[in-house]
N, C-alpha and C positions, 0 to 999 in steps of 0.2 A: 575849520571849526564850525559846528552847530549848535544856535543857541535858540533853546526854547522854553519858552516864558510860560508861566502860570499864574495868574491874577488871582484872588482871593480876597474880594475887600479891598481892604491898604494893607494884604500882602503879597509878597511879589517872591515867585521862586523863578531863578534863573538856572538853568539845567545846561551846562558845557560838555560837548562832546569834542576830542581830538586836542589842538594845541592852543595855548593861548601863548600867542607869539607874535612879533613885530608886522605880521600879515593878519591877522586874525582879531588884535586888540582893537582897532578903529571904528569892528563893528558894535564889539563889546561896550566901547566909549559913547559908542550912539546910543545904545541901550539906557546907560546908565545916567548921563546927559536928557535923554529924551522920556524916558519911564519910569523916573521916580518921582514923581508931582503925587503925593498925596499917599503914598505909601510909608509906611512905621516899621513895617517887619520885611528886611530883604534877605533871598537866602539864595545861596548860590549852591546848586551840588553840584561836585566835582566829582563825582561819582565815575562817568566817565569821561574827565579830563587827563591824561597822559603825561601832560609836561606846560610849564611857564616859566615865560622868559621872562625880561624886566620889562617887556614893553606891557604885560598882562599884570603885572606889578602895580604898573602905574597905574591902571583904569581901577586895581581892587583899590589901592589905598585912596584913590580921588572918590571912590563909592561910598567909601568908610568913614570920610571926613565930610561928604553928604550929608547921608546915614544917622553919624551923630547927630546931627543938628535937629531930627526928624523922628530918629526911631533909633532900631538897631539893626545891626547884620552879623549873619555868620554864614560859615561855609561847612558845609556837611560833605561827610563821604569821600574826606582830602584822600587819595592813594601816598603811599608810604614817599614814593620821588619826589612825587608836588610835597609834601611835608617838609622834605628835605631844604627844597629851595627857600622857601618859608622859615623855617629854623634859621638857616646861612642867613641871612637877609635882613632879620630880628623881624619879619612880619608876624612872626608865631609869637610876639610878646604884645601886640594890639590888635588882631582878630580873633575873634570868637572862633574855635573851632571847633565844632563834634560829630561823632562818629553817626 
């Protein structure tokens, strides 16, 4: 997976390419653990993200409950799969999603 950042003030877009999966989430975790001090607005495209697993799960919702505390997030440009997982999941009833 590649993950690349875009600062904006205190906003923060994080751009995922390829999978967000039990190999891939740890850096994700570092990201999200290490680069959100002082940021209000975090956005994730998944624009081109392919697929997540639950280990990609756990870093959104640990970001999300960040997040709250701080500002907001949402995730832009979900593909129709990754939607899927999210729905199954009931992630699609507490993150922001839009197109």
């Amino acid at each position: 997976m590649e993950i690349k950042k875009e600062l904006n003030g205190s906003a923060l877009q994080i751009a995922l390419t390829g999978r967000l999966d039990a190999v891939s989430a740890p850096e994700l975790d570092k990201v999200v653990q290490n680069d959100l001090a002082g940021i209000t607005e975090l956005t994730f495209d998944f624009k081109e993200l392919v697929y997540v697993a639950s280990a990609g799960l756990r870093v959104l919702l640990l970001a999300q409950k960040r997040m709250k505390k701080q500002g907001t997030m949402k995730l832009t440009h979900v593909n129709p799969d990754v939607k899927d997982v999210l729905e199954m999941t009931g992630f699609i009833d507490f993150l922001t999603i839009e197109d």
